[in-house]
ZALUM-117234 format. One line per 2 residues: number of its first residue (from 1); their letters; for each residue x, y, z of N, C-alpha, C, O. Coordinates in steps of 0.02 Angstrom, whole numbers, always signed. Layout:
NUM = a = X:Y:Z:X:Y:Z:X:Y:Z:X:Y:Z; ...
//
This chain:
1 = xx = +41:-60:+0:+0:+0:+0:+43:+63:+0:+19:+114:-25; +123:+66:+33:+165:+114:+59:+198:+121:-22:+239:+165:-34
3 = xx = +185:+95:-51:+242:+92:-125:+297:+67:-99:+347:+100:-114; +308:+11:-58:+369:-30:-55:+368:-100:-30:+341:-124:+20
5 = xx = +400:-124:-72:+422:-220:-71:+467:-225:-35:+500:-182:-6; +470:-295:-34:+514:-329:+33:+579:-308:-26:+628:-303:+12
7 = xx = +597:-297:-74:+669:-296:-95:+668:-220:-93:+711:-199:-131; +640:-178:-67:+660:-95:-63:+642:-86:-123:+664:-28:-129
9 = xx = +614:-101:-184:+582:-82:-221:+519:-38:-248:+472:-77:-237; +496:+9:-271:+427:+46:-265:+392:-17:-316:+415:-67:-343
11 = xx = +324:+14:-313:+295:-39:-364:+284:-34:-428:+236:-67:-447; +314:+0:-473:+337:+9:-549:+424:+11:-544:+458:+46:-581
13 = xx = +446:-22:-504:+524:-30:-524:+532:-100:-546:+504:-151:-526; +581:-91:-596:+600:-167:-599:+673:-179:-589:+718:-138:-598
15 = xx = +679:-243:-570:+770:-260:-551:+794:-268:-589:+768:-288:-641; +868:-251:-580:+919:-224:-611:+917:-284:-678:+916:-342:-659
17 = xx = +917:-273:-755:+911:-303:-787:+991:-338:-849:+1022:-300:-886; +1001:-390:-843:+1073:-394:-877:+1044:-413:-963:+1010:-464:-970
19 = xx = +1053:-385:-1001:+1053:-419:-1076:+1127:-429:-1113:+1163:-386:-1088; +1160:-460:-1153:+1191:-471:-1175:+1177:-507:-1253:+1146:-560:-1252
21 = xx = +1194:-485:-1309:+1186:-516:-1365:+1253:-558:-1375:+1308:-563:-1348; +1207:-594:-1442:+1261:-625:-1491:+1306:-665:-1442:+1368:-663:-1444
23 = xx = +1269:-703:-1394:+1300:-748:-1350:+1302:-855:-1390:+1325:-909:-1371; +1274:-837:-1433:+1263:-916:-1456:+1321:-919:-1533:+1296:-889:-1581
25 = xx = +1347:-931:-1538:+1376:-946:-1619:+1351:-970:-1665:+1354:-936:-1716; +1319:-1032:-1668:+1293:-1031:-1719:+1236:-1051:-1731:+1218:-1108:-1747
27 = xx = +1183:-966:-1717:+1122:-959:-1723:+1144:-884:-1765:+1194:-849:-1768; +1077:-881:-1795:+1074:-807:-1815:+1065:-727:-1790:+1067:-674:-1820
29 = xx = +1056:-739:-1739:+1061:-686:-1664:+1028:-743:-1650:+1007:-794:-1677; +1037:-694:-1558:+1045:-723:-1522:+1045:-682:-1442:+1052:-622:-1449
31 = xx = +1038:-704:-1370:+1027:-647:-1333:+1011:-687:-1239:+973:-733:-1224; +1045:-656:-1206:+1037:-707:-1150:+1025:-630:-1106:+1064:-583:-1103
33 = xx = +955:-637:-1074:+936:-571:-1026:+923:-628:-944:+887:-676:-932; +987:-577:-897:+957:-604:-832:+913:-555:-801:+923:-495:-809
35 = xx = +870:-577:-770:+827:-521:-711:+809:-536:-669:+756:-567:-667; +850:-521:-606:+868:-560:-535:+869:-617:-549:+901:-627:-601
37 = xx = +842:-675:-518:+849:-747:-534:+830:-778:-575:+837:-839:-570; +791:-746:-643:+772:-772:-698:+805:-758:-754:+819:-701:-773
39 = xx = +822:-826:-791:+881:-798:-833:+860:-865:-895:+845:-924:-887; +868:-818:-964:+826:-805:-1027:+885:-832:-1057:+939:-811:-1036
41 = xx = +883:-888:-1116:+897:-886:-1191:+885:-884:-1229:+855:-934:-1247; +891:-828:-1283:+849:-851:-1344:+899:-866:-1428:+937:-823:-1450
43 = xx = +894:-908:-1449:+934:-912:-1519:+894:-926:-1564:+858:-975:-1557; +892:-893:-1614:+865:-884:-1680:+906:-900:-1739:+963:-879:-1749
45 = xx = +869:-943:-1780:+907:-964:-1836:+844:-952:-1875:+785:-958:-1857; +879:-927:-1955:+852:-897:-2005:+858:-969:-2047:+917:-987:-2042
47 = xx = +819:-1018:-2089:+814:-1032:-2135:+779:-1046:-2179:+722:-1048:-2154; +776:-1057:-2225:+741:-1056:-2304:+675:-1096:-2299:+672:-1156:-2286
49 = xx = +606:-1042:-2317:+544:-1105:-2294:+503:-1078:-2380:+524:-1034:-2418; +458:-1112:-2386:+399:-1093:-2425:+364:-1050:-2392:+351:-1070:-2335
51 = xx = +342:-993:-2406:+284:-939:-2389:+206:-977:-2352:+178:-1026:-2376; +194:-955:-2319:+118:-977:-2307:+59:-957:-2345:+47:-897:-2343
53 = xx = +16:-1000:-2382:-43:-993:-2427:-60:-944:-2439:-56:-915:-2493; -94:-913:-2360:-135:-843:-2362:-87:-797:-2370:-108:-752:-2407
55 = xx = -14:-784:-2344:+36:-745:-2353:+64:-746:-2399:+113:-713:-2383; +76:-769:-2484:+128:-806:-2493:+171:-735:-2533:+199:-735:-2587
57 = xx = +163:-680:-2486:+246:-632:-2513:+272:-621:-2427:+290:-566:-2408; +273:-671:-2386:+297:-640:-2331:+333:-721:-2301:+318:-779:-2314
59 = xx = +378:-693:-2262:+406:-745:-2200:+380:-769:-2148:+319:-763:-2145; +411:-801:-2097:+362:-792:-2049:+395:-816:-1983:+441:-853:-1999
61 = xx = +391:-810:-1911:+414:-836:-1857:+389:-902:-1838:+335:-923:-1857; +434:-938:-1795:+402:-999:-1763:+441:-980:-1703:+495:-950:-1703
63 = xx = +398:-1006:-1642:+429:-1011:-1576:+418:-1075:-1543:+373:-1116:-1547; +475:-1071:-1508:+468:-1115:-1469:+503:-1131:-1404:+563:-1118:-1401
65 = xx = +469:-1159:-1344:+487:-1131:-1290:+528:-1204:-1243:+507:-1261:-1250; +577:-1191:-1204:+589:-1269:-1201:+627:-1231:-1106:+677:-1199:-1089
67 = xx = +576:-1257:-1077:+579:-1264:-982:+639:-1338:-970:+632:-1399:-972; +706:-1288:-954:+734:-1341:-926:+754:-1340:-878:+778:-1293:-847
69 = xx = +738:-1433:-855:+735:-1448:-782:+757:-1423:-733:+729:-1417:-678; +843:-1395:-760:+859:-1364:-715:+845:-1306:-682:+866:-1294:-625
71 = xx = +815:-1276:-710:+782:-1214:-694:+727:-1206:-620:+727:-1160:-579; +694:-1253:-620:+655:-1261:-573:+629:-1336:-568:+613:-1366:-619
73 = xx = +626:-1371:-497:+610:-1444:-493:+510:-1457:-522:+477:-1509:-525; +497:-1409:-534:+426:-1431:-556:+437:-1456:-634:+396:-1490:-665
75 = xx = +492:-1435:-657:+503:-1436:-734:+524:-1519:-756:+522:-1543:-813; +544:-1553:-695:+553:-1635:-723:+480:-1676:-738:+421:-1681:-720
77 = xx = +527:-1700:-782:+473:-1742:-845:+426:-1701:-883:+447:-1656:-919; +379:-1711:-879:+350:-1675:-920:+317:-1592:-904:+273:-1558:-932
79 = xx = +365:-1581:-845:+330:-1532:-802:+318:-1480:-847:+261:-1458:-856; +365:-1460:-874:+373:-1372:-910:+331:-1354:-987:+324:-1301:-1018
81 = xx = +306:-1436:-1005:+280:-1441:-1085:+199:-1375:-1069:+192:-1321:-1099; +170:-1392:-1036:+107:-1351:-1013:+134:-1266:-1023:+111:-1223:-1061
83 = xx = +183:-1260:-981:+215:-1193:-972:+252:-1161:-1043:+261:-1102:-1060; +266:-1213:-1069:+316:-1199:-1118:+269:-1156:-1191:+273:-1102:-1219
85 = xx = +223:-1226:-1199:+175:-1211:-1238:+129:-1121:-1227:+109:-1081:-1270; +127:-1119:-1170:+97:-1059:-1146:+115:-980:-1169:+85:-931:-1189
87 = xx = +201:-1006:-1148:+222:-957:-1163:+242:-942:-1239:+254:-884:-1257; +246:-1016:-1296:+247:-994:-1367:+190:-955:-1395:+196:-910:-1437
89 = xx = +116:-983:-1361:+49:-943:-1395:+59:-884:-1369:+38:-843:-1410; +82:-857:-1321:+68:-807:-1296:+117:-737:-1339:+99:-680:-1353
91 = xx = +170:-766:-1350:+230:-750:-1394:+178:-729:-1477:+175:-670:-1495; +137:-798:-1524:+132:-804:-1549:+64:-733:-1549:+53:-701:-1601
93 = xx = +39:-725:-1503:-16:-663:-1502:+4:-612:-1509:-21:-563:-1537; +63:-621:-1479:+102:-545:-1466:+125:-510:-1542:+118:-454:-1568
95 = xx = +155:-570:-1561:+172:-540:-1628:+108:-561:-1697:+132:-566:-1754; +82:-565:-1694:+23:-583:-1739:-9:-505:-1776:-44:-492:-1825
97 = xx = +32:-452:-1708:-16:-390:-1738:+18:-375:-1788:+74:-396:-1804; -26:-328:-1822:+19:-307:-1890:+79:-245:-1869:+87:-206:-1821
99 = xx = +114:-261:-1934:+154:-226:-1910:+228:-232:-1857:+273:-193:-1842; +215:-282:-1846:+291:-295:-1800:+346:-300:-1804:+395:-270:-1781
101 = xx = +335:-359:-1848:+413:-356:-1888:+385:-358:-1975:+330:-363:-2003; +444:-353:-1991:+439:-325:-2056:+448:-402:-2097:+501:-432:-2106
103 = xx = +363:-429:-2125:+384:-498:-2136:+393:-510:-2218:+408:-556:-2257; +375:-441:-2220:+370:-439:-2321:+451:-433:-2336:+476:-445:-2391
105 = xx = +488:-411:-2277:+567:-418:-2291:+604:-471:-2316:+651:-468:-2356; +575:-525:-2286:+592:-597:-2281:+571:-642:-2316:+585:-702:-2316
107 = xx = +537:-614:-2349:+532:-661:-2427:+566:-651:-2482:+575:-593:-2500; +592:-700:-2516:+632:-711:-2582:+612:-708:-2637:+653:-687:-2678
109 = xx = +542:-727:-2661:+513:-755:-2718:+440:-778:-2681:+423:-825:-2646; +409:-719:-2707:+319:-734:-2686:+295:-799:-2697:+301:-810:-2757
111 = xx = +270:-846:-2669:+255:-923:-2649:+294:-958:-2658:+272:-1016:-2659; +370:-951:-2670:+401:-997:-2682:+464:-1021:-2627:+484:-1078:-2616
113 = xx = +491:-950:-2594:+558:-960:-2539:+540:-877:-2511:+523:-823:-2535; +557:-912:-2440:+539:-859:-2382:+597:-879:-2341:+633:-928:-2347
115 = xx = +602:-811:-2277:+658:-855:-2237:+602:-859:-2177:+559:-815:-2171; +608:-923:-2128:+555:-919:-2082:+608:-945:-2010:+636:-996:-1990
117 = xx = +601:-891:-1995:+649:-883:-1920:+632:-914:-1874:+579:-911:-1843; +680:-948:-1867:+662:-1002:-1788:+690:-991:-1733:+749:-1005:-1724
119 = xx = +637:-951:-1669:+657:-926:-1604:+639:-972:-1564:+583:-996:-1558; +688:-985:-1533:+703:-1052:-1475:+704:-1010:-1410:+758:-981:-1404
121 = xx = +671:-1001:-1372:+675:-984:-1311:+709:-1066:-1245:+697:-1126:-1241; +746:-1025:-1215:+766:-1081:-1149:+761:-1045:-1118:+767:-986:-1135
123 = xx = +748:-1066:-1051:+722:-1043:-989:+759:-1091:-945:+745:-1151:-942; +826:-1053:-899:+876:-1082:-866:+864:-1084:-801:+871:-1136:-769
125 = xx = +841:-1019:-770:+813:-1012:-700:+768:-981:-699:+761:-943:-747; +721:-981:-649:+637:-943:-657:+638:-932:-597:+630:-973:-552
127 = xx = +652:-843:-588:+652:-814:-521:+588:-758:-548:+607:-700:-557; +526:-772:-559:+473:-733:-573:+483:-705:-621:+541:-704:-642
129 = xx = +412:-661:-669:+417:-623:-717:+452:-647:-756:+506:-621:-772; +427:-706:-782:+447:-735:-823:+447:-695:-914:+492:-679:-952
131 = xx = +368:-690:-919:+361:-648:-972:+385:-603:-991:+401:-594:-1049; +396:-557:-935:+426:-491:-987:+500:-502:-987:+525:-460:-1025
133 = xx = +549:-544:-959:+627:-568:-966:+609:-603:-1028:+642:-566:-1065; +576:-654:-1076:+585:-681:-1121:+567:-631:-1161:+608:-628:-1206
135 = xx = +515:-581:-1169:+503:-545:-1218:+577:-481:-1217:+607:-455:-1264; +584:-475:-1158:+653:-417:-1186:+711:-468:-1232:+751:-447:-1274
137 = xx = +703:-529:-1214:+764:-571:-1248:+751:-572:-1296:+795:-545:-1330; +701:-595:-1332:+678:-603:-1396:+679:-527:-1423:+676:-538:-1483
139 = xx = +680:-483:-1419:+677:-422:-1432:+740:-398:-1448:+748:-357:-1493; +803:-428:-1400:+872:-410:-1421:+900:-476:-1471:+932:-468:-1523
141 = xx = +887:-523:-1451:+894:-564:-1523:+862:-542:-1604:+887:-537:-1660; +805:-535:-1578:+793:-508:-1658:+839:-441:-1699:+858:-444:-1758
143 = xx = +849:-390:-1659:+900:-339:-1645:+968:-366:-1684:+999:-340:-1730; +981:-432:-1647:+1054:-451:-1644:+1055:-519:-1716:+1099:-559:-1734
145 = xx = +991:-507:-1739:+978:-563:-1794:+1026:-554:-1857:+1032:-493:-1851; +1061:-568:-1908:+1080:-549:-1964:+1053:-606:-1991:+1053:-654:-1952
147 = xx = +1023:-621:-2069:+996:-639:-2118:+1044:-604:-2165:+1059:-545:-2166; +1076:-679:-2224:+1130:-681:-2274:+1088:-643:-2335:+1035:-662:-2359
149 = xx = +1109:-610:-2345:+1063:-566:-2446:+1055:-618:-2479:+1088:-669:-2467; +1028:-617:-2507:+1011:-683:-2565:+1005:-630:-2647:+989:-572:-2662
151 = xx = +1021:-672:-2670:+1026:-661:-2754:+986:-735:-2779:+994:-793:-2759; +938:-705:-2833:+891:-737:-2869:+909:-762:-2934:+882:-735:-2982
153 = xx = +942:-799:-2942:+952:-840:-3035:+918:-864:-3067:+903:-923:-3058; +889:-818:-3128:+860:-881:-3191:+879:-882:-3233:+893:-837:-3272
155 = xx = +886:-959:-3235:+906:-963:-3319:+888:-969:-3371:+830:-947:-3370; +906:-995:-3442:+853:-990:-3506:+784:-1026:-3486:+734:-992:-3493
157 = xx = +777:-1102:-3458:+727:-1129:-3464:+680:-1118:-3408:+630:-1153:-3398; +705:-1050:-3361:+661:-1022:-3315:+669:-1056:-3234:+648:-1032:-3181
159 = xx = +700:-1106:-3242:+718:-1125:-3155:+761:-1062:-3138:+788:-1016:-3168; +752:-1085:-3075:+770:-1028:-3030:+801:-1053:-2966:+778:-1091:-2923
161 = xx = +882:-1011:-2972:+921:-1039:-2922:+940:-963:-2868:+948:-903:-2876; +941:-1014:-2809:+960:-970:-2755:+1038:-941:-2727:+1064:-981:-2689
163 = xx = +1073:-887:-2738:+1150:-898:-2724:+1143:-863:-2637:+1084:-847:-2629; +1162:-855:-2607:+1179:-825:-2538:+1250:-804:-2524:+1301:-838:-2531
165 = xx = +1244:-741:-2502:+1309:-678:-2487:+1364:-713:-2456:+1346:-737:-2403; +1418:-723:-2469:+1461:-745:-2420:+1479:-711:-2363:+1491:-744:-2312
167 = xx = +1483:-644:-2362:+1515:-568:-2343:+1465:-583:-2293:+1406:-595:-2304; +1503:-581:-2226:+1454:-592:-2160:+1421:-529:-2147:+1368:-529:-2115
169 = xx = +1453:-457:-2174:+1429:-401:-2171:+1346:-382:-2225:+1298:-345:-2213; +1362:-423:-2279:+1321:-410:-2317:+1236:-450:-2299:+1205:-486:-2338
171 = xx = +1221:-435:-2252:+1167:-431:-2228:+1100:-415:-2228:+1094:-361:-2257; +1033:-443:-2206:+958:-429:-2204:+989:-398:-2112:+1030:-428:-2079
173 = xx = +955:-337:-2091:+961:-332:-2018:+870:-325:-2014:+837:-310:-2064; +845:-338:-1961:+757:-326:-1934:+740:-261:-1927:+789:-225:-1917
175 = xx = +700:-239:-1928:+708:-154:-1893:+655:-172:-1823:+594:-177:-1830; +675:-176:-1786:+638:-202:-1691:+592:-136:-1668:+557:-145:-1618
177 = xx = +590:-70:-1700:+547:-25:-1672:+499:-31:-1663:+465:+8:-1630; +482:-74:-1686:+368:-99:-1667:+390:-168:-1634:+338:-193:-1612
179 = xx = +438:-206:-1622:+433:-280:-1560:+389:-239:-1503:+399:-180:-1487; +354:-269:-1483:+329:-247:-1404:+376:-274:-1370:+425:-301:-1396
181 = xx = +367:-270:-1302:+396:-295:-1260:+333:-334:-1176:+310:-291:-1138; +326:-370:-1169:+271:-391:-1124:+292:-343:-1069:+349:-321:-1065
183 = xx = +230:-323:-1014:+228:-306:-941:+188:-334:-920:+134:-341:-949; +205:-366:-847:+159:-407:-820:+144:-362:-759:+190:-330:-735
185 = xx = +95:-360:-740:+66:-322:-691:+21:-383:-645:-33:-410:-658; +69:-394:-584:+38:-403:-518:-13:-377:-485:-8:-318:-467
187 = xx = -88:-425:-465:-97:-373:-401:-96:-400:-353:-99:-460:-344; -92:-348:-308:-71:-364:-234:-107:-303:-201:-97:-243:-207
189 = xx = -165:-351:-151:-206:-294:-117:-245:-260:-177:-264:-283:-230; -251:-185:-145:-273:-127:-191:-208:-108:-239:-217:-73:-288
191 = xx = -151:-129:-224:-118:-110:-267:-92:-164:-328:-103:-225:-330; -52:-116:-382:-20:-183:-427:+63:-165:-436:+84:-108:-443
193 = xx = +101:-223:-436:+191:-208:-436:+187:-219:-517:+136:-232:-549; +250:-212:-540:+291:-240:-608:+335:-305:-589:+325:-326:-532
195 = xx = +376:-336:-621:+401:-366:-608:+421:-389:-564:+471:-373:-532; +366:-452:-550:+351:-465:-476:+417:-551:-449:+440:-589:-492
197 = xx = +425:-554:-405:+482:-620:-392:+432:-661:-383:+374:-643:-374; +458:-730:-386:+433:-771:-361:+383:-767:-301:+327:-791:-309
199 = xx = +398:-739:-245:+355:-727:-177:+309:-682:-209:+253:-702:-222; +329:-614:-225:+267:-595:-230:+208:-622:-284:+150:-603:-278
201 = xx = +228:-668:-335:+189:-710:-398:+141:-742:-329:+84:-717:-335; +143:-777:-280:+140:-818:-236:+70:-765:-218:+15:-781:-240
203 = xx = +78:-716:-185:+46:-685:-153:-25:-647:-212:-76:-616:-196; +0:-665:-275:-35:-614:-309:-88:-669:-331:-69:-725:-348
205 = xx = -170:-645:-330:-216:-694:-364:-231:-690:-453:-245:-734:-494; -220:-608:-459:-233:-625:-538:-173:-569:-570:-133:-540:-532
207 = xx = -174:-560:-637:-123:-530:-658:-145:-507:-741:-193:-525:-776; -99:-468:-752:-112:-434:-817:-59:-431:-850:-10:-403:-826
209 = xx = -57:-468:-929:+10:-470:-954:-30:-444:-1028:-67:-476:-1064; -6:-373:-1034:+5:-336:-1083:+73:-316:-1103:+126:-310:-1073
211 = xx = +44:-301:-1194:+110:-304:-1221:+116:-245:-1257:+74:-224:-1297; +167:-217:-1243:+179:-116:-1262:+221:-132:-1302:+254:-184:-1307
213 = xx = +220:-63:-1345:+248:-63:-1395:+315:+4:-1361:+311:+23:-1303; +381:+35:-1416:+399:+65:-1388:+378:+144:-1398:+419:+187:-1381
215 = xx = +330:+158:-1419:+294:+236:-1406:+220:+226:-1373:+171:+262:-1380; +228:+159:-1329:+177:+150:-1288:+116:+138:-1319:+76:+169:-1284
217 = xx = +89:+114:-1360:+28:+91:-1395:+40:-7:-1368:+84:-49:-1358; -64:+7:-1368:-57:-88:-1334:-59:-112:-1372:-102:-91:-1410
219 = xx = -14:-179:-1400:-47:-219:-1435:-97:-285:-1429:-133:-310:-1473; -88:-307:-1361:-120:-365:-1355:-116:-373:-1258:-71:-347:-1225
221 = xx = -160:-404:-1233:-195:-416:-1153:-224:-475:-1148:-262:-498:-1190; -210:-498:-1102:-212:-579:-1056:-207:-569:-990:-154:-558:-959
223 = xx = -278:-573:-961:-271:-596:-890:-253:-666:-879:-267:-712:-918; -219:-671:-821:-207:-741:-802:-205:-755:-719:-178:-709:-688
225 = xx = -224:-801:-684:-225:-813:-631:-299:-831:-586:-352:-817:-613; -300:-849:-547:-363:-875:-542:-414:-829:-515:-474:-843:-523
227 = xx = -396:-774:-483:-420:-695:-462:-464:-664:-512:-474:-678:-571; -493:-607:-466:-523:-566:-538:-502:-517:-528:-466:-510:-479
229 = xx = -514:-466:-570:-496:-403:-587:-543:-353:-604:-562:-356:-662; -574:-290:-557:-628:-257:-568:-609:-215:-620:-551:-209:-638
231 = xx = -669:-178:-654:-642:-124:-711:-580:-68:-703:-533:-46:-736; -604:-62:-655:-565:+27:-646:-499:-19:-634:-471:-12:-688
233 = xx = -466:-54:-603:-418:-79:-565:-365:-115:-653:-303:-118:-655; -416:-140:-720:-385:-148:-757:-362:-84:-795:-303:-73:-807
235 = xx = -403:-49:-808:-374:+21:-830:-309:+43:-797:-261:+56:-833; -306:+47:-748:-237:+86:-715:-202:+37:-724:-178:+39:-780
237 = xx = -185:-15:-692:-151:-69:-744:-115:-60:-809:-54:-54:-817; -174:-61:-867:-145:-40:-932:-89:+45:-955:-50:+63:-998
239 = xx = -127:+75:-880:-85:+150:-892:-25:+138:-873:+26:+146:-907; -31:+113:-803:+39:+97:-779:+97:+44:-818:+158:+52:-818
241 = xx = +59:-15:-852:+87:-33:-904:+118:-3:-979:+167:-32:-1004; +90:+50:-1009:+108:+83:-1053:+167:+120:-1028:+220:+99:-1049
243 = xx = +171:+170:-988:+215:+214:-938:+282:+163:-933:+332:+175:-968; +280:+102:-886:+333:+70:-909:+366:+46:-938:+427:+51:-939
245 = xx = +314:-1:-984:+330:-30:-1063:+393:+46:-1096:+451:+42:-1115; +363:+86:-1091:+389:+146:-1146:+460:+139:-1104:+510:+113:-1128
247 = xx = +457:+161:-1049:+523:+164:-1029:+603:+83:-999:+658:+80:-972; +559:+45:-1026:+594:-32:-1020:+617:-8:-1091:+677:+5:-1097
249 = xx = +567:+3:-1161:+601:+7:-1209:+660:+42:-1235:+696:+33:-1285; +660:+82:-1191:+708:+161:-1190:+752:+133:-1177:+798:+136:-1218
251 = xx = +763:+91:-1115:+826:+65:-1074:+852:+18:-1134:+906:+18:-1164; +805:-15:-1142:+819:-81:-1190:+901:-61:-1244:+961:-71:-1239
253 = xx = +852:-29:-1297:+872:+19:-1346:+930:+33:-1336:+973:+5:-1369; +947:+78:-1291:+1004:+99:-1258:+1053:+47:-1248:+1102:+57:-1284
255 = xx = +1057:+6:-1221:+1090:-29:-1219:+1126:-85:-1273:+1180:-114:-1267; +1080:-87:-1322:+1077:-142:-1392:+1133:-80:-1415:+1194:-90:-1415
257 = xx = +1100:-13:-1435:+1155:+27:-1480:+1221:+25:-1441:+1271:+13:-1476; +1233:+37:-1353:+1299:+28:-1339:+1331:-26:-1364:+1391:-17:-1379
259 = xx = +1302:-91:-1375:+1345:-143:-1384:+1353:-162:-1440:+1399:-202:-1452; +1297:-131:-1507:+1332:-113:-1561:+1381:-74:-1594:+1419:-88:-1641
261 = xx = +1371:-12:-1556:+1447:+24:-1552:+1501:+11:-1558:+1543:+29:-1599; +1506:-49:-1478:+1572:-88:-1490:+1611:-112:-1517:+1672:-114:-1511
263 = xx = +1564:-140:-1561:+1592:-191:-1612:+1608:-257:-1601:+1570:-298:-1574; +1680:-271:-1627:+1710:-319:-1623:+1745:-307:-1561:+1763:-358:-1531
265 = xx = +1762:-241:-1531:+1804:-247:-1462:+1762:-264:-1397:+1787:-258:-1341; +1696:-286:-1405:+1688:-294:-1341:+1720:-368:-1312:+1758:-405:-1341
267 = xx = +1699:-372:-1265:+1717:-434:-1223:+1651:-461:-1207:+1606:-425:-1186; +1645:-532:-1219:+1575:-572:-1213:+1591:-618:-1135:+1630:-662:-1117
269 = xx = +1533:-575:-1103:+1528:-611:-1037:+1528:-701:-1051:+1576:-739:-1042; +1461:-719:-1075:+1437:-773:-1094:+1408:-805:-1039:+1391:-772:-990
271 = xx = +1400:-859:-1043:+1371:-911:-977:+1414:-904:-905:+1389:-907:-849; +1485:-894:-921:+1511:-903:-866:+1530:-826:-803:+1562:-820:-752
273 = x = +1488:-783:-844:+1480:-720:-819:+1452:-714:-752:+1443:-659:-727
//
């Protein structure tokens, strides 16, 4: 009620967040975000698909989400498939709006070759707020994605061959300004936190996982939890969600261009960071 959590936190702060790209080799970006005890992989590989029917001048994403055991003991055997799945549809809503990524980029040859990007999410440790740590990851992987140029060949009798850029520079890059990014909004009491830990997930009956864009427009909302949620109480919610969304993206941003800057001189923490 005071605006403060057991970690000295107000209730729109979130903990200190680590991202790091281009941590996997050989994926096409790539992106490992910790946030406090929850800690994100995502690797993306770009390759060559047929267009989809109703689409057929565009590319397209697949996700997929894979809870391992180690992460948390509920996750043995078949524990994490329920969770896992959850979090690909939820992924899969998120980006469904128009406009997100740029999928007319990613096609080669209208119904015939597309590139259709495959985002692998792992999930190593799950210290709460789960959602919005995988959506910032996926957000700096796509960022950190490069896709090879392709050149189109035909010859006299009209087949058509595919050559691909050698020049690691010569590149497709994404443009990430419309990725949303998820906020999950806790409540607790009369009030609601952001990025809530484990304890407070515990304490909270229902929740709101909206997904902002970075000039704060919604794209998509999911209650979840077994609680309800009165009107007025979702509205402020969504405000307080936009307000942060905008400014997670700011941080985000910021940080992707520092470490593009770098270049080749940075130094890669990696796993053992």
């Amino acid at each position: 009620q005071e605006d403060l959590r057991v970690d000295g936190r107000g209730c729109e702060d979130y903990r200190c967040a680590e991202v790091e790209t281009d941590v996997v080799s050989n994926t096409s970006g790539s992106a490992r975000v910790k946030l406090g005890h929850t800690d994100i992989l995502v690797g993306i590989k770009a390759e060559m698909g047929t267009p989809k029917l109703e689409k057929p001048d565009e590319g397209y994403l697949e996700f997929f989400v894979d809870c391992s055991a180690n992460a948390t003991p509920e996750f043995e055997g078949r524990g994490g498939e329920e969770l896992g799945s959850e979090i690909a549809n939820t992924l899969y809503r998120v980006f469904s709006s128009e406009g997100t990524v740029d999928l007319k980029s990613l096609c080669i040859n209208p119904r015939e070759h597309c590139w259709v990007l495959y985002v692998d999410v792992l999930l190593l440790e799950c210290g709460g707020n789960l959602f919005d740590a995988i959506s910032v990851a996926v957000k700096a992987a796509l960022f950190n994605t490069r896709i090879p140029k392709v050149r189109v060949l035909e010859d006299e009798e009209g087949s058509k061959e595919i050559e691909l850029s050698d020049d690691p520079y010569d590149c497709l890059r994404l443009s990430v300004d419309n990725v949303p990014c998820i906020v999950t909004l806790n409540k607790i009491g009369y009030r609601h936190v952001v990025d809530a830990t484990l304890q407070e997930e515990a304490c909270s009956l229902a929740s709101l996982l909206i997904s902002v864009t970075s000039k704060g427009a919604l794209t998509s909302m999911k209650k979840m939890g077994k609680g309800s949620l009165d009107p007025e109480s979702i509205f402020e919610m969504m405000e307080t969600g936009k307000r942060v969304g905008k400014s997670l993206h700011t941080a985000l941003q910021k940080i992707l261009d520092e470490e593009e800057n770098l270049g080749t001189s940075r130094q890669k923490v990696g796993f053992l960071g």
